[in-house]
C-alpha positions, 0 to 999 in steps of 0.5 A: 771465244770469238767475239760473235759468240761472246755478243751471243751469250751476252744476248743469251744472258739479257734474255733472262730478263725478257717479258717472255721469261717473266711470264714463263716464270709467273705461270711456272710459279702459279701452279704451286701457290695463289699468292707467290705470282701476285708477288710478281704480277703486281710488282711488274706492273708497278715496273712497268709504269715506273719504267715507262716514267723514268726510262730504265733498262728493262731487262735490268729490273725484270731481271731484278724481280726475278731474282728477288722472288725466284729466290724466295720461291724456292728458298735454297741457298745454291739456287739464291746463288746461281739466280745471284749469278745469273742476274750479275751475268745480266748486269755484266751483259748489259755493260758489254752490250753498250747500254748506258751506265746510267739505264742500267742504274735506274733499272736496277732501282726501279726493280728494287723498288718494284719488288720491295713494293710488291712483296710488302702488298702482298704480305699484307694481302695474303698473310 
């Protein structure tokens, strides 16, 4: 593969983890149930206010969210593992890309936070 189309899948792969993406799946996901897009609306905006203190890689956490509820949304091993491999392609992408080692952790963190965060809010909403 040249070099071109390799930026371009690496691009392809960040897209994942756009605020489009996230929307399409919130809407995606409100369809079936009330609480499964509480669980991404709350855990995005605490994102979103973390992210705006701490400067991560956006796209990492977003990322990140997604894969945590996506995962839990659909409950299927072979779908954990291809969001699983998607969110790595995102990581990798990210790497390739040249973003700073360092963005790229604390996106991570801050979506690991986010989401923890989120999902406990809504259990004890909801459940």
């Amino acid at each position: 593969m040249k070099k071109e189309g390799v930026k371009e899948l690496a691009r392809d792969f960040i897209a994942l983890g756009s605020i489009p993406f996230l929307i399409l799946t919130i809407v995606r996901v409100s369809v079936i149930q009330i609480y499964y897009p509480m669980e991404f609306i709350i855990s995005s905006i605490l994102f979103f206010i973390l992210n705006a203190i701490f400067k991560g890689e956006m796209r990492v956490g977003i990322g990140l969210i997604l894969l945590a509820f996506t995962s839990l949304f659909y409950n299927h091993a072979l779908f954990t593992i291809f969001a699983l491999l998607a969110y790595t392609g995102i990581i990798i992408s990210s790497f390739y890309l040249k973003i700073g080692r360092r963005q790229i952790l604390k996106g991570i963190l801050l979506g690991a936070i986010s989401a923890g965060i989120g999902y406990v809010i809504v259990r004890l909403i909801f459940f």
